[in-house]
C-alpha positions in Angstrom: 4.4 -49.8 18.1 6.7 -47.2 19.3 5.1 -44.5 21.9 7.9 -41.7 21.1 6.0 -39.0 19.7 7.3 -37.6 16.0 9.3 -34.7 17.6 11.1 -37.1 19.2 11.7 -39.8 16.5 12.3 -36.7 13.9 14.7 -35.0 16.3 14.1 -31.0 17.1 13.3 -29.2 13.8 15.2 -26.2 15.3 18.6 -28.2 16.1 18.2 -28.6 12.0 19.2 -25.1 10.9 19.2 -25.6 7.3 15.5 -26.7 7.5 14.8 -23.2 8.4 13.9 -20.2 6.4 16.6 -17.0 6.7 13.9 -14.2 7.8 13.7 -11.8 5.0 14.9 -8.5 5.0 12.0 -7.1 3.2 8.6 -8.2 2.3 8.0 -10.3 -0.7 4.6 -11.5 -0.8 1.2 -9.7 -0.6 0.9 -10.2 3.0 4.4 -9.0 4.2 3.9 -5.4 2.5 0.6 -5.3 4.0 2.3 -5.9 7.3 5.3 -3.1 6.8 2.2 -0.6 5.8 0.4 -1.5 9.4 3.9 -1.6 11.0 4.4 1.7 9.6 1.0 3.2 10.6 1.3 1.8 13.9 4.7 3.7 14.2 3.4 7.3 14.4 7.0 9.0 15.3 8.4 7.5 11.7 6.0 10.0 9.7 3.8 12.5 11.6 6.4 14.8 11.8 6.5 14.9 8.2 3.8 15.6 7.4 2.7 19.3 5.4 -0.4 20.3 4.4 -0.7 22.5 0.9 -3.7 24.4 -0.2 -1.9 25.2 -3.5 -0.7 21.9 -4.1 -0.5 18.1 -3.0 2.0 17.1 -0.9 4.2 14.3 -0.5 6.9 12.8 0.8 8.9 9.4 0.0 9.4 7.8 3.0 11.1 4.6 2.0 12.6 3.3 -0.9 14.1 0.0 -0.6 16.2 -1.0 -4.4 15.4 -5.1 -4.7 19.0 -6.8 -4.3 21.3 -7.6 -7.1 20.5 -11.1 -8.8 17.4 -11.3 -6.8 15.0 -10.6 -9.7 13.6 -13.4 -12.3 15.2 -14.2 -15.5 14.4 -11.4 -17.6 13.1 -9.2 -14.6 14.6 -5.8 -13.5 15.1 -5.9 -9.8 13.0 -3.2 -9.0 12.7 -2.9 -5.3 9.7 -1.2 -3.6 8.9 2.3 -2.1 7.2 4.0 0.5 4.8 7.1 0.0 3.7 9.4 2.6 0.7 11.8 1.3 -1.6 15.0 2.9 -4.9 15.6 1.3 -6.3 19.3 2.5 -10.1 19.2 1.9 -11.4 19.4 -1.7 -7.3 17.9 -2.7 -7.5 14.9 -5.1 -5.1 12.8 -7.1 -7.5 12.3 -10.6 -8.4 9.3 -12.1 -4.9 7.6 -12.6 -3.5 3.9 -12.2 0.5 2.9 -10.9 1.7 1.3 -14.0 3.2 -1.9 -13.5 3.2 -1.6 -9.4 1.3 -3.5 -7.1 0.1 -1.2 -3.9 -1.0 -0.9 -0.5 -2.7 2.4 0.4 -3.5 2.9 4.2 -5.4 5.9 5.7 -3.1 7.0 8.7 -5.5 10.1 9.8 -8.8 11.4 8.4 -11.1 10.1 5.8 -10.6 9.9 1.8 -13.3 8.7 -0.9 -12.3 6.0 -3.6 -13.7 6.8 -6.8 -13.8 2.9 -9.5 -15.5 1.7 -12.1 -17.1 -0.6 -9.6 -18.2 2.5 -6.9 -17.6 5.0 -4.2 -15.6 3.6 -1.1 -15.3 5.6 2.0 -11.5 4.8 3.6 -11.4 6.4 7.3 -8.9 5.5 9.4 -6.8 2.5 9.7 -8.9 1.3 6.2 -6.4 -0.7 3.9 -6.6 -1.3 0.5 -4.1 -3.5 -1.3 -4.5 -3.1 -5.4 -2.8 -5.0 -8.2 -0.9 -3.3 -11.9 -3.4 -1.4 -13.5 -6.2 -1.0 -10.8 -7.6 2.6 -11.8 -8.8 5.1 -9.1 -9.4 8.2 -7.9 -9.2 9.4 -4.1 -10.3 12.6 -3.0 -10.6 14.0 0.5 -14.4 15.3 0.4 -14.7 16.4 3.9 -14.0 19.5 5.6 -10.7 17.4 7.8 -7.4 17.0 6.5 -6.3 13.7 6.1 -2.6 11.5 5.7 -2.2 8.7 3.9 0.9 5.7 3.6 1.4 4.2 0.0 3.3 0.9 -0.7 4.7 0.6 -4.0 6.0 -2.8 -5.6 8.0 -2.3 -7.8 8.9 1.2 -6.5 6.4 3.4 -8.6 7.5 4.3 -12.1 4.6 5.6 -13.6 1.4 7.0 -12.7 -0.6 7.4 -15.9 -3.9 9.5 -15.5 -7.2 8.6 -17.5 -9.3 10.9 -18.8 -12.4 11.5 -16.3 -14.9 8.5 -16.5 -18.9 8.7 -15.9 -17.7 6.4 -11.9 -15.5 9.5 -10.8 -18.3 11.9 -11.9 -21.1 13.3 -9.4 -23.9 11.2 -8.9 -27.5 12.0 -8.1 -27.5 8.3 -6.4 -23.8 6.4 -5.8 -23.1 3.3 -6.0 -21.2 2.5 -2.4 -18.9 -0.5 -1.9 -18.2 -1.3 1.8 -14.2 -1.6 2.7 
């Protein structure tokens, strides 16, 4: 029996350069645009001087928007690419019951605290709380509290749409809530 371990009867993987994944430009998977939305929150001089708050109005700012590459996209597939949302919610300011169309999300509370309105409840998001939703996931955040508060939005694809539902009986006051923990 030979007593050279694998390493050594395999050779060193990293003297093997085609065995090795080219770091990606951009994120890809779930996980990876999840970890540019905490990069990005970590980051405080890439957005909180951007940052406006508007009584009459929401504000908003795109922060990123990255176009997929050329040829990168699946038969039949439009590359699409993904963007980067920055958003100030004065108290009382929400967005309505809405969904993002065909794009998948990551929405990350940078400063203060919003409420999540679903089917399923009432979430309270403070700071640094991450949710990651899929195509068609319905909500409706609302900054109930007498702060402001900023929020980061990853869209993938790069959001297209935002079609808003008419008010449901979950977004509606409640005598008792239902509350989901994040």
């Amino acid at each position: 029996m030979n007593s050279d371990s694998d390493l050594q009867i395999a050779g060193d993987i990293l003297e093997v350069p085609h065995l090795l994944q080219t770091p990606r430009e951009h994120p890809a998977t779930v996980a990876e645009f999840v970890g540019l939305a905490r990069s990005l929150a970590a980051d405080r001089s890439r957005w909180e001087h951007l940052v406006r708050y508007d009584a009459s109005s929401r504000w908003y700012h795109r922060l990123l928007t990255v176009p997929q590459a050329p040829g990168s996209a699946r038969a039949g597939e439009t590359p699409a690419g993904y963007e980067v949302w920055l958003l100030s919610w004065v108290p009382g300011q929400g967005s309505g019951l809405h969904d993002h169309g065909r794009s998948s999300g990551v929405l990350t509370v940078l400063d203060g605290v919003l409420t999540e309105h679903t089917e399923r409840g009432v979430r309270t998001l403070t700071a640094g709380t991450e949710r990651v939703f899929a195509p068609g996931y319905a909500h409706e955040v609302v900054n109930d509290t007498l702060e402001p508060a900023v929020s980061l939005h990853v869209y993938y694809p790069g959001l297209t749409e935002m079609p808003m539902h008419p008010a449901a009986p979950h977004c509606e006051a409640r005598t008792e809530p239902r509350t989901l923990t994040a």
